[in-house]
C-alpha positions as MATLAB code, in Angstrom:
seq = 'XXXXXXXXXXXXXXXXXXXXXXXXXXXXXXXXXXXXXXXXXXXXXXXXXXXXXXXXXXXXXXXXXXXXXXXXXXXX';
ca = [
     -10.968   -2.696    8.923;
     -11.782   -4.648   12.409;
      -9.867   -3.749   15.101;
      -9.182   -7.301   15.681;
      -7.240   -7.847   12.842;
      -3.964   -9.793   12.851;
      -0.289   -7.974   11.029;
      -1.135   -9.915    8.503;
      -4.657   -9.527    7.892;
      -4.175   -6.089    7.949;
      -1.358   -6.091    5.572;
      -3.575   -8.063    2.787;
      -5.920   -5.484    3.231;
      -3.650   -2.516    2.964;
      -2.593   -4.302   -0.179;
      -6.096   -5.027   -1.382;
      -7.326   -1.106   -0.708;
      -4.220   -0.066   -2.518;
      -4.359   -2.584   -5.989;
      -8.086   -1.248   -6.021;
      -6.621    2.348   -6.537;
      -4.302    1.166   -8.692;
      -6.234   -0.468  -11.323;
      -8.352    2.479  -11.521;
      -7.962    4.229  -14.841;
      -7.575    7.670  -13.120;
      -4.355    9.379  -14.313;
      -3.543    9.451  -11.030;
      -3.674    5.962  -10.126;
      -0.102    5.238   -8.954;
       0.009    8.240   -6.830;
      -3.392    7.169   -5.074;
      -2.261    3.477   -4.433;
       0.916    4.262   -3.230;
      -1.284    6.965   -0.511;
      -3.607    4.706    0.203;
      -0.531    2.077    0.908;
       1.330    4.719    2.735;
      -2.149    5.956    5.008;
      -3.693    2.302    5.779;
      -0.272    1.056    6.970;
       0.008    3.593    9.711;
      -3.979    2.109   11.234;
      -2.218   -0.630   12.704;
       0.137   -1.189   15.235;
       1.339   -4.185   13.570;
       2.674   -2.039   10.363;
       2.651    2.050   11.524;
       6.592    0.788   12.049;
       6.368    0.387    8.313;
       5.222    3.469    6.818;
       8.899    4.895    6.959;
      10.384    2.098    4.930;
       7.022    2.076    2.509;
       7.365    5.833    1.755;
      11.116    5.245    0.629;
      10.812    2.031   -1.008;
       7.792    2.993   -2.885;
       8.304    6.262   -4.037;
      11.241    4.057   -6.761;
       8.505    2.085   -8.056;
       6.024    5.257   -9.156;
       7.175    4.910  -12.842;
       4.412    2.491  -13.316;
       1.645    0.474  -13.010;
       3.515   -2.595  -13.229;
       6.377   -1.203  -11.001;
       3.945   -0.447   -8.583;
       2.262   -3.453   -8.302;
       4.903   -5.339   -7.878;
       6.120   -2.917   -4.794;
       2.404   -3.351   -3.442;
       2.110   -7.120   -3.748;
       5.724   -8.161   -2.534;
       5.334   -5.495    0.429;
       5.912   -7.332    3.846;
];
């Protein structure tokens, strides 16, 4: 992650770090993308504002893979 990154640059790769955990066929695949979502949000001072909303948003979308890649990709 440069330091130089725009809000959204960093965003895309929040999103990108986080649909990599997701498609993983770990059991505990949703739980890891939404961390890794929740964690790489709060690197930037573009987005740590948006950790908050993440962790309550998200945590409705954990039924699923689907669910939660939907949350991930239409996070702004």
């Amino acid at each position: 992650m440069p330091a130089d990154q725009t809000r959204e640059e960093h965003l895309a790769w929040c999103k990108a770090r986080a649909l990599e955990e997701l498609n993983n066929s770990s059991p505990t695949a949703i739980t890891n993308a939404f961390a890794s979502m929740s964690s790489d949000l709060s690197k930037h001072e573009g987005t740590e504002d948006s950790v908050q909303i993440c962790v309550l948003l998200g945590m409705a979308h954990m039924d699923s893979k689907e669910s939660m890649r939907r949350f991930i990709e239409g996070f702004n």
